[in-house]
C-alpha positions as CSV (number, residue, x, y, z in Angstrom):
1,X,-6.7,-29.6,18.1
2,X,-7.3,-31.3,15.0
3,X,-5.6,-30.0,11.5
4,X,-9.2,-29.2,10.0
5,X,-9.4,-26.9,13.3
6,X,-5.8,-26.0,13.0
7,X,-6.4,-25.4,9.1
8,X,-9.2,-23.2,9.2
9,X,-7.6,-20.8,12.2
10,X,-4.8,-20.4,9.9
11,X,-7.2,-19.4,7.0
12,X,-8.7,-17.4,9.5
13,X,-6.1,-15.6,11.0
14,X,-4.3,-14.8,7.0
15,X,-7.8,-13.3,6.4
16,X,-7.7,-10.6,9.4
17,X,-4.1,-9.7,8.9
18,X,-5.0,-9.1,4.9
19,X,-2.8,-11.7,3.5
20,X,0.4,-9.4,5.0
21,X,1.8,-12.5,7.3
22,X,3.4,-13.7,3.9
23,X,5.1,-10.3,2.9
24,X,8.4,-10.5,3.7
25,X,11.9,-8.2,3.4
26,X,11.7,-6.1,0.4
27,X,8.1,-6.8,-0.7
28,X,6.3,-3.4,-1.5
29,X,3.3,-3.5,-0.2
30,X,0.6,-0.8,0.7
31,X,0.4,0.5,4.4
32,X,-2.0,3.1,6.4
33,X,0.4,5.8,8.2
34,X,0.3,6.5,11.0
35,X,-3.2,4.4,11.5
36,X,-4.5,6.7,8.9
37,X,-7.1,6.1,6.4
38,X,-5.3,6.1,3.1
39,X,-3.4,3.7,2.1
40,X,0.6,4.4,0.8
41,X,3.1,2.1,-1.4
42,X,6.3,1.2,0.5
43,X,8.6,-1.7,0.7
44,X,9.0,-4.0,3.7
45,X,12.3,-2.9,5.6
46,X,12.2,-5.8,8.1
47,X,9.7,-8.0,9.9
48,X,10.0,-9.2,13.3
49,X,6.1,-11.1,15.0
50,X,3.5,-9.4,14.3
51,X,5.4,-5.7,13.0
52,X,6.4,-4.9,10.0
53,X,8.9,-1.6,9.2
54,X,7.9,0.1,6.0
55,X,9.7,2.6,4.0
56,X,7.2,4.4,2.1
57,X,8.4,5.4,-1.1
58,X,7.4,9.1,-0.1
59,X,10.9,8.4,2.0
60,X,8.8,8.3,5.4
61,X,9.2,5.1,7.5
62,X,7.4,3.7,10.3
63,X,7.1,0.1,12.6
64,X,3.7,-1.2,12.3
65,X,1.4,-4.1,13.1
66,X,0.8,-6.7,10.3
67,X,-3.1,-5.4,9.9
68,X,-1.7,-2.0,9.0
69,X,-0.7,-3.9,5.7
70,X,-1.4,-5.5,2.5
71,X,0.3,-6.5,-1.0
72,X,0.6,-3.8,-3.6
73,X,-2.6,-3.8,-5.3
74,X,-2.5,-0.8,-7.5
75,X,-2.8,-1.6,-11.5
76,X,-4.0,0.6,-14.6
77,X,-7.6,1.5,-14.2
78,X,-7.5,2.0,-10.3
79,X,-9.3,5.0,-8.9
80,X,-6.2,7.0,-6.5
81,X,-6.0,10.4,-5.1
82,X,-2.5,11.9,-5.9
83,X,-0.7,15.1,-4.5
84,X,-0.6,17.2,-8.1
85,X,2.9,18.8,-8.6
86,X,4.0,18.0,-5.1
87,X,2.1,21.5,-4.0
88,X,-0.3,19.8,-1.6
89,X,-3.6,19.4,-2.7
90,X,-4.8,16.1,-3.7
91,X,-7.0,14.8,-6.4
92,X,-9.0,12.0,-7.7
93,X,-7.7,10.1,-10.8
94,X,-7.3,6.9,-12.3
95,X,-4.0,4.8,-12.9
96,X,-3.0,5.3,-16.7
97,X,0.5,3.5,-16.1
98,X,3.2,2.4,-13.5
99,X,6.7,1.6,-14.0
100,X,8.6,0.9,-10.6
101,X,7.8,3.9,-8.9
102,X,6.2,5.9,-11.5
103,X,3.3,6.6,-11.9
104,X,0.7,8.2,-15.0
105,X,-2.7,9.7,-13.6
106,X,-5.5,11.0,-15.3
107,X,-7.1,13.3,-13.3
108,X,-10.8,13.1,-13.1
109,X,-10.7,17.3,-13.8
110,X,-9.2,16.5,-16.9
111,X,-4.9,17.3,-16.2
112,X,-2.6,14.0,-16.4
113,X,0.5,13.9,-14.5
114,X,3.1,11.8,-14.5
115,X,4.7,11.4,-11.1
116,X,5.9,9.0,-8.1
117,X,4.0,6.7,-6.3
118,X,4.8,8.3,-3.0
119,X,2.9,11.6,-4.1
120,X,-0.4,8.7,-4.3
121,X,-2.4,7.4,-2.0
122,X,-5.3,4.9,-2.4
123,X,-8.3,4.3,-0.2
């Protein structure tokens, strides 16, 4: 195989897996649970091939395959659905401000919360 041919599986392969293969331990990243459709902030417990172990910062944790994952994306401005007050029910918002794991939404029905990142999810 010839490097250009080795270079562009590489490129290839980093593409599918969503840039994850160069997260490592204690990265937070952004996972889908349980194969779900949402996507959840955690930080990367351990790596071992192609798995990853994420603790998500809603204090779940789970072993899943690098294409489950991608770098923390979220900033000020981004559209996420949050559980308001904890009770259950989520809601469409957008990001007014993070600091570690908090996290200020404006709600798109007009409440703000300020809350954690593991009541959010993104899509």
């Amino acid at each position: 195989m010839t490097m250009r041919v080795m270079l562009m599986a590489a490129a290839c392969a980093a593409a599918t897996l969503g840039g994850a293969a160069a997260q490592t331990r204690g990265d937070w990243v952004l996972a889908r649970y349980k194969g779900g459709a949402y996507w959840y902030p955690g930080v990367i417990q351990s790596t071992a091939g192609d798995k990853i172990t994420v603790a998500y910062d809603d204090g779940d944790r789970e072993t899943l395959s690098l294409a489950a994952v991608k770098p923390y994306t979220w900033a000020i401005g981004q559209r996420v659905e949050c559980n308001f007050k904890g009770a259950g029910q989520w809601y469409p918002g957008v990001v007014a401000s993070l600091g570690g794991d908090t996290i200020a939404i404006n709600y798109d029905d007009g409440d703000k919360e300020r809350t954690k990142t593991g009541r959010c999810r993104s899509r």
